[in-house]
C-alpha positions as CSV (number, residue, x, y, z in Angstrom):
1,X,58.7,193.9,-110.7
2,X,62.3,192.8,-111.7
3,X,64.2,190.0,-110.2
4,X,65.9,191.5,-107.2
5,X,69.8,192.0,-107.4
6,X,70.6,189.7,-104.5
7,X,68.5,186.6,-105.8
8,X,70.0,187.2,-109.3
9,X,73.2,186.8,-107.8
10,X,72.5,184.0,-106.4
11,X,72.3,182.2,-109.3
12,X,75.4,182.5,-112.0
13,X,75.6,183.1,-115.4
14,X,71.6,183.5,-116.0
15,X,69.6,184.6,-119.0
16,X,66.6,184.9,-117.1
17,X,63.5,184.8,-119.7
18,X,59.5,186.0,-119.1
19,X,56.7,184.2,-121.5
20,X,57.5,187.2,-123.5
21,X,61.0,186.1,-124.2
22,X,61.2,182.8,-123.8
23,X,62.0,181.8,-127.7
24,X,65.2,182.7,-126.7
25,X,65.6,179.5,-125.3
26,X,67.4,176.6,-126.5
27,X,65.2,173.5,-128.4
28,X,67.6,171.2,-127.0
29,X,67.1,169.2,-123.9
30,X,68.8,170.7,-120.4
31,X,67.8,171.8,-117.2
32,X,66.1,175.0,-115.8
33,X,65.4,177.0,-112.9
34,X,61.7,179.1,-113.1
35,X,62.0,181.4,-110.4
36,X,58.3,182.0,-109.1
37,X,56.9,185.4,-107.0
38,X,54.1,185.5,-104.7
39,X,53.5,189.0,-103.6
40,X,50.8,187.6,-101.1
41,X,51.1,184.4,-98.4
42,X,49.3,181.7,-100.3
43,X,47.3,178.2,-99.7
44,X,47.1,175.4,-101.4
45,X,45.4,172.0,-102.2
46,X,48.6,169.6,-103.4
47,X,47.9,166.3,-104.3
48,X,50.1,164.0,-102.3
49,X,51.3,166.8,-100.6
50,X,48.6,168.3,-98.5
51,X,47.7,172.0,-98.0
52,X,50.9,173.8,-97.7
53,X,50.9,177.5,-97.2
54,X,53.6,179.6,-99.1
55,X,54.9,182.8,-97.7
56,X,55.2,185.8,-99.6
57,X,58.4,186.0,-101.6
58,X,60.6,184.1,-103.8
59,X,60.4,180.6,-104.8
60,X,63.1,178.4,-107.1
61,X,61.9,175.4,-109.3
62,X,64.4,173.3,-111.3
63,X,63.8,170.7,-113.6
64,X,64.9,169.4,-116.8
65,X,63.1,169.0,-120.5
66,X,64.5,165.9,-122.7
67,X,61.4,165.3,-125.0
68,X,60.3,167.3,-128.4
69,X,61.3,171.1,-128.1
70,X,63.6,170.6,-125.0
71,X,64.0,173.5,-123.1
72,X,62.6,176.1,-124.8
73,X,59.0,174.0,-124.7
74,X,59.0,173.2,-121.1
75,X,59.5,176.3,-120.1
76,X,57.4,178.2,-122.2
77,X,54.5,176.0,-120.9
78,X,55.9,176.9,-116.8
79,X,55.7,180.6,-118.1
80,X,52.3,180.9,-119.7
81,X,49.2,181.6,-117.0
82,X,46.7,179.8,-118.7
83,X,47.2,175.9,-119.0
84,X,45.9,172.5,-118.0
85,X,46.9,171.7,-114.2
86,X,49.4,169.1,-115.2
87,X,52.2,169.3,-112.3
88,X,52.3,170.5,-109.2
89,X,54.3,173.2,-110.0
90,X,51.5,174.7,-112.2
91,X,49.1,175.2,-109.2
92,X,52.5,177.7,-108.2
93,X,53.0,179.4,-111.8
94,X,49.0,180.1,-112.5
95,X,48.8,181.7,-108.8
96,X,52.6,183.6,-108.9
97,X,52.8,187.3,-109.5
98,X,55.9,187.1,-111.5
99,X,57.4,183.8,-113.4
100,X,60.7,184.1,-114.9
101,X,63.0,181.6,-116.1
102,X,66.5,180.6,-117.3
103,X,68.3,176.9,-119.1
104,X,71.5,175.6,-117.9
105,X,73.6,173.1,-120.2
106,X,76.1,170.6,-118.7
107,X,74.0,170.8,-115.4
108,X,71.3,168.7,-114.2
109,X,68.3,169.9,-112.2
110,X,70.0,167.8,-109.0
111,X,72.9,170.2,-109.6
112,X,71.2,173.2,-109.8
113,X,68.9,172.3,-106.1
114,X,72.5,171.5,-104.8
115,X,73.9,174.6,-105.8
116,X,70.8,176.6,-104.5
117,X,70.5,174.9,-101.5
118,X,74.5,175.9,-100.9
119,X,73.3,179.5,-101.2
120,X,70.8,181.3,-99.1
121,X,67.9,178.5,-100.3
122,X,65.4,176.2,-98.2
123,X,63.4,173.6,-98.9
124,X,59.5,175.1,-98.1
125,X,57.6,171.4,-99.2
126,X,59.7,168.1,-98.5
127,X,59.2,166.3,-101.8
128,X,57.9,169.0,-103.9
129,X,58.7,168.1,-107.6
130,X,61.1,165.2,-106.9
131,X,59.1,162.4,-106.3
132,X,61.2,160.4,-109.4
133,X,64.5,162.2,-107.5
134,X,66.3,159.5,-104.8
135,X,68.9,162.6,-103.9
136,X,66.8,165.8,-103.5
137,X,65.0,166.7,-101.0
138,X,62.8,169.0,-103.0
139,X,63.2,170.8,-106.6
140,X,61.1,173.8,-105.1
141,X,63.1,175.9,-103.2
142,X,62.8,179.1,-101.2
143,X,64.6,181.7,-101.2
144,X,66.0,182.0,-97.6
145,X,63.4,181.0,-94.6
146,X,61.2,183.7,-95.1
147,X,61.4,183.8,-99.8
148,X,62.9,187.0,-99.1
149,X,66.9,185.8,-98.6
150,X,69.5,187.5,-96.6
151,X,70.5,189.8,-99.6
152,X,74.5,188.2,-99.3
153,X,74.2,187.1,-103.2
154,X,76.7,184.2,-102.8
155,X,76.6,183.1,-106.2
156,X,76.0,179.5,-107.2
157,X,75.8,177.1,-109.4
158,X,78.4,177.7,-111.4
């Protein structure tokens, strides 16, 4: 399954990459969003953040890669299914039907939440992936309440 055209358009001037294609990416450091697909409504244990369900749908994580092999590293690592449970956004990637990803330069991941969260975007798990964040309320979105979005493809950021 592709990414659909509404979610696409939510989010400007993407080069979304799979595990696949993910060399493509940049070494230096930046920012990402790894968009993440459950085709089925899904439980589970989070370490400091209980038992959330997720519903079926689409899912936004952004984040940002300044240590050896910047962006293109950190995101390979989001991309590939099998890998030591290091964040909690792996318990997501190993358990998502789709991963894809894309980098954004000049932006940081608190841009990127704010310009998703602008758009058709909710936060599913208060404090999911910003616990070192003192702005965000989460760097794991949703796509609208239900992962599935309205379908308006406001575009953001930019």
């Amino acid at each position: 399954m592709s990414i659909p055209a509404p979610l696409r358009g939510c989010i400007a001037d993407a080069r979304w990459v799979s595990e696949r294609t993910a060399a493509r990416l940049p070494e230096t450091p930046g920012s990402y969003v790894v968009l993440i697909r459950f085709g089925k409504r899904l439980a589970l244990d989070m370490p400091g953040l209980g038992n959330p369900v997720f519903a079926r749908g689409w899912y936004a994580y952004c984040g940002s890669a300044h240590g050896p092999g910047g962006v293109r590293a950190r995101v390979s690592r989001h991309l590939r299914h099998e890998k030591r449970l290091r964040w909690h956004v792996d318990r997501l990637t190993v358990a998502a039907s789709e991963v894809r990803a894309a980098a954004f330069q000049g932006l940081s991941e608190c841009d990127l939440v704010g310009g998703l969260l602008a758009v058709e975007f909710t936060v599913p798990v208060p404090g999911f992936g910003s616990s070192d964040c003192a702005t965000c309320p989460a760097h794991l979105l949703m796509w609208g309440r239900d992962g599935k979005g309205s379908g308006s493809g406001a575009a953001a950021p930019h």
